[in-house]
N, C-alpha and C positions, 0 to 999 in steps of 0.2 A: 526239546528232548525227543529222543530218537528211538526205537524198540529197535537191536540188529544183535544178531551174535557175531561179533564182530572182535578181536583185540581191537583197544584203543589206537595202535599204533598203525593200524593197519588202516582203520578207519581215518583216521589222519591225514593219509595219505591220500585220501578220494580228496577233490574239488568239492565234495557239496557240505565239507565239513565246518560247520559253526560254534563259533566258541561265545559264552563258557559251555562246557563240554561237560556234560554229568554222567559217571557211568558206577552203575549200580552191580555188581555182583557179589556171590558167594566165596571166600577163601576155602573155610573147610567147616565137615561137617563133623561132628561127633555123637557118635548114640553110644551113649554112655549108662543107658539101662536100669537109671535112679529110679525110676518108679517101675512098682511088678505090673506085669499083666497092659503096659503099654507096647504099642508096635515101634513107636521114636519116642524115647528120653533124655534130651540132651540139650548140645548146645549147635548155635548156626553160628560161626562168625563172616558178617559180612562189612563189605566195603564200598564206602564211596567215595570216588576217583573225581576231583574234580578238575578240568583242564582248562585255563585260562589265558586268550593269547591274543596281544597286541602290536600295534607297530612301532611304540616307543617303551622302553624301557622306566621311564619314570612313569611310578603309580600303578604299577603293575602286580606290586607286593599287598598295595592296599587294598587294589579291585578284586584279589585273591581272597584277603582276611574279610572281605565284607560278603564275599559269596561262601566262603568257610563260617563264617558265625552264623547266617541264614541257614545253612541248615543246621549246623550244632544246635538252633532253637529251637526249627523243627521238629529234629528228635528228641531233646528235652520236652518238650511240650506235649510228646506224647508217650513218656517213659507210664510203663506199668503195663496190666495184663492187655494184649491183644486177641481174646475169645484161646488159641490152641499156644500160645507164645505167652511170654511175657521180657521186652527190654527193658535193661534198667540206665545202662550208662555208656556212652560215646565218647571214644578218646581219636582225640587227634595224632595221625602216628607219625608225621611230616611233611613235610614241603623239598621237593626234588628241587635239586637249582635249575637257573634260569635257562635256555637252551634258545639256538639260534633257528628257527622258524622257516625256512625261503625267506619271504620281506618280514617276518612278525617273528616277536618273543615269545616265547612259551612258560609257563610256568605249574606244575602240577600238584595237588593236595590229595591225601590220601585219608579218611576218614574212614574208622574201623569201630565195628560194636559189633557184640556176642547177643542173640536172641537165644535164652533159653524157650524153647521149643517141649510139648508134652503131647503127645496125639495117641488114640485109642485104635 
């Protein structure tokens, strides 16, 4: 893992890039103003991108679902309050098809969960 602000795709596109590929961002946010006298009341939804890329085609689906359930357990395992947050539930929102690489497959999962969010 990497820290860059970077699109995925762009980053891609460098030589130094290592797969599986984890990329963590925010979609959107909303302060939605459920508690008085809070400065953020709402919700975060965020996403993890995960990118997964070989030189063969076979098992490529499986190395995906097996880096897809590691972290679905991860954030199960740690669903409930986080001190100014609290997650509760992670949905899997797809798998891009397969794409042709330079020499390697690519294949892409996208994992989406909503942190309700309370800060004073």
């Amino acid at each position: 893992m990497r820290a860059q602000n970077a699109a995925p795709d762009i980053a891609d596109q460098s030589n130094t890039m290592q797969y599986p590929a984890v990329n963590v961002y925010c979609e959107k946010i909303v302060n939605s103003l459920a508690e008085k006298f809070r400065t953020f009341s709402g919700n975060v939804q965020t996403t993890v991108e995960l990118r997964h890329s070989q030189d063969r085609l076979d098992g490529l689906q499986d190395a995906l679902d097996n880096y897809v359930d590691a972290i679905l357990q991860v954030l199960h395992a740690n669903r409930g309050d986080w001190a100014t947050a609290c997650f509760t539930v992670a949905n899997t929102s797809g798998f891009s098809g397969r794409e042709a690489r330079r020499k390697n497959f690519q294949q892409v999962a996208k994992i989406t969960f909503e942190i309700g969010v309370s800060r004073s």
